[in-house]
N, C-alpha and C positions, 0 to 999 in steps of 0.2 A: 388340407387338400394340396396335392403337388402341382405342380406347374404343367404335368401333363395329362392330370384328369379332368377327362370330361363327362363323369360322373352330373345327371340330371340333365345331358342336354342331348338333343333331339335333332340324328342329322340322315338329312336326306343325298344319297347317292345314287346317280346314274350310271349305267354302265355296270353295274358291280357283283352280275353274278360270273364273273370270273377276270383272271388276270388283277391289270392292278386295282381296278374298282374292287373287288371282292377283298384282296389283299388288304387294301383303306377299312371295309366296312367291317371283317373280321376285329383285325385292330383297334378300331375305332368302342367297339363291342368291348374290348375288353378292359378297355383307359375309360367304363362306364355308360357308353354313348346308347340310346337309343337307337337303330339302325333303320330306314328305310331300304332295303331290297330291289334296283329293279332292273329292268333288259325290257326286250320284246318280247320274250320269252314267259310265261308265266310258272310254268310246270319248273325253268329253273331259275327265276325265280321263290321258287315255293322251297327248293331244295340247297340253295346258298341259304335263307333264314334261317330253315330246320338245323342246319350244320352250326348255324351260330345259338339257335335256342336250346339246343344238344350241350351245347359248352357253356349252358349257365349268360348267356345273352340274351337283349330282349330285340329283335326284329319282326319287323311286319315285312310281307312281298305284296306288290304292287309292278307289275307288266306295264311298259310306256313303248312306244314308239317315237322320238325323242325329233322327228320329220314332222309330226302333227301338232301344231296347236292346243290344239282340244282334249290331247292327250298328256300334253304335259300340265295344262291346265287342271285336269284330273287325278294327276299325281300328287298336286299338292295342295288339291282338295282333302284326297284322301289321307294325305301323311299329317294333315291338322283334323282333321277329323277321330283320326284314331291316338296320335299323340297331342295333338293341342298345338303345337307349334310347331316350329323351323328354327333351331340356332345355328345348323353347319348346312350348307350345301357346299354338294362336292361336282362340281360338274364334269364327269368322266366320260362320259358316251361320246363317241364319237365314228367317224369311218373314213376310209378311202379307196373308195372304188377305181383308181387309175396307179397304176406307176407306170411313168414315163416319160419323154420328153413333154415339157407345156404346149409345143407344138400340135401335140398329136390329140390333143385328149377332147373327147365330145364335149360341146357345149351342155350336154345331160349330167355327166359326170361332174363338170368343173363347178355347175349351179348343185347339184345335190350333196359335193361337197361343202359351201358355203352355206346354204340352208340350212345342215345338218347341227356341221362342227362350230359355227359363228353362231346364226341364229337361232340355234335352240340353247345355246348359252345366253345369248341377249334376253332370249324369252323368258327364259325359266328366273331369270337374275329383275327381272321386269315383274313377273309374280309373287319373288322368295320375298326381297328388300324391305317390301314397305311393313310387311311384318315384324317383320328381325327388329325394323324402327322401331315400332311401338313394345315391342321387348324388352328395349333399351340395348342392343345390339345383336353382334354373331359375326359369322366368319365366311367367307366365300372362299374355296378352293377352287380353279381351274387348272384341270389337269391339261396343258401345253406339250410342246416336243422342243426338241432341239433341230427339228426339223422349223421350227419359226426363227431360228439363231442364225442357223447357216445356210448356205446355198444348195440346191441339188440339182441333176437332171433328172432326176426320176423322181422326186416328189414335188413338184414346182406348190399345184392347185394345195397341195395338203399343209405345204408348207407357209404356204400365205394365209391360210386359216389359222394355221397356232402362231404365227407372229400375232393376228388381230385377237387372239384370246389374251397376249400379253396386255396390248395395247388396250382393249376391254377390262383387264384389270387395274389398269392405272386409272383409267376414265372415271369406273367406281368407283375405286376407291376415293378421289377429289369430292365424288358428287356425293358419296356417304358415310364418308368420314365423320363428318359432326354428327353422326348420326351411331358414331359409334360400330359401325358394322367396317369390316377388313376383308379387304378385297386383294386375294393373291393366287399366282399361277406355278405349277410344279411343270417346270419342263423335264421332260426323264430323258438318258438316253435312249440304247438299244438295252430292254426289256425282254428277258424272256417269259411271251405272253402268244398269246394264240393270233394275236393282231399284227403280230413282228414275226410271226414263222421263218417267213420265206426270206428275210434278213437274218435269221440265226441258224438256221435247218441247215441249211448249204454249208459244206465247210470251207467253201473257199470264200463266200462270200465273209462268213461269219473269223475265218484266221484275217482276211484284210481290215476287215472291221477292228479286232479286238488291240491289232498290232498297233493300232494309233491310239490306244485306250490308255493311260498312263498305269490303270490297274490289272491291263490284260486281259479283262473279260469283262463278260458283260454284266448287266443288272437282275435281280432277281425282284418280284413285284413287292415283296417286302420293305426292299430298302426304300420305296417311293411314298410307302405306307407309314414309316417315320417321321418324313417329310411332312405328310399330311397333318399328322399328329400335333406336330409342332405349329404349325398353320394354325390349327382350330382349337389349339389351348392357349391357357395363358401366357403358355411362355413365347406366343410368337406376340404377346399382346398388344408390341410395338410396333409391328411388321406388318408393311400394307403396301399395295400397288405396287406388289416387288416377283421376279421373277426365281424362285429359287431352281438353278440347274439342278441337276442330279443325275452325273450322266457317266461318271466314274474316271472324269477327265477329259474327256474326249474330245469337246471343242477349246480346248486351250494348247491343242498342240494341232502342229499343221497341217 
């Protein structure tokens, strides 16, 4: 076995029938991994899998709404149900419904961001864990930003959610360490993804962006998908409560 198969293990991803969640769970597919499939969405859902069982992968689809409870409760009913276990979550799903000054933004927005992006990571990591335990371990991915690193005016609310995904990876990982289970976050930069559009689509906004990039452009959901890799194999086997950037330079210059 190489250091980067995941060959026999069984990982659940949210978020991932497109962008960089898909990007992970393709990959993940191919370094072995049993895939879990899901979104809101079921129909695509059903058509991220087929694209991976098409190319000799094994994925089940499974629709969440990652705001409810009861639904992600169900997700990982169903992903132990059909595979028997959990040894990688990947917690990708996420939203934000505001850009703009923190002044401005509805208290509906600022709570459905936190609920969404904080909380159904605390939930779902509250259901995966005590499993993983009795396993004898596994890996938690949290997909973070660089928007939890640095400052903005126009992501204030989104950005204090990916700092507390950092700060949520460190916490578990203390509390389940001995327990053998590794708790860590991918902060990416600007991603070209359906979720960063309106950050790359613009060429103005997108030349101001890149000029501070030390690589000049941006990320493609692949390169975050390596990351991942490394995270939920053995060769991160040492690596825990840590934030890996991946952002092609961009916050280490001014």
């Amino acid at each position: 076995m190489g250091l980067f198969d995941l060959t026999g293990k069984v990982a659940l991803i949210t978020g991932s029938t497109k962008g960089i969640g898909l990007a992970i769970a393709h990959r993940m597919a191919e370094a072995g991994a049993k895939v879990v499939i899901s979104s809101r969405n079921q129909a695509a859902c059903d058509e991220a899998a087929a694209a991976i069982n098409a190319n000799g992968g094994d994925s089940f689809p499974f629709a969440c709404n990652i705001n409810y409870k009861e639904q992600l409760q169900a997700l990982v009913n169903k992903t132990i149900e059909h595979y028997g276990k959990i040894d990688i979550l990947v917690v990708n799903a996420a939203l934000n419904p505001f850009y703009g000054p923190s002044q401005d933004i509805p208290d509906e927005a600022f709570d459905k961001i936190m609920n969404s992006n904080i909380g159904s990571a605390h939930r779902l990591c509250q259901m995966v864990l005590p499993g993983m335990a009795k396993l004898g371990g596994g890996a938690v991915i949290i997909v973070s930003s660089i928007a939890g690193i640095k400052g903005s005016n126009v992501l204030g609310a989104y950005g204090i959610s990916k700092a507390a995904d950092m700060q949520m990876a460190r916490n578990l990982a203390v509390e389940w360490g001995p327990h053998n289970i590794r708790v860590n976050c991918i902060a990416p930069g600007l991603i070209r993804t359906d979720f960063a559009r309106a950050l790359w689509e613009n060429p103005e906004t997108y030349k101001q962006t890149v000029s501070k990039y030390p690589l000049r452009r941006i990320g493609e959901p692949d390169e975050i998908a390596g990351a991942a890799i490394y995270l939920a194999s053995d060769a991160g086997s040492f690596t825990t409560g840590q934030t890996l950037v991946v952002d092609g330079g961009g916050t280490i210059t001014g």
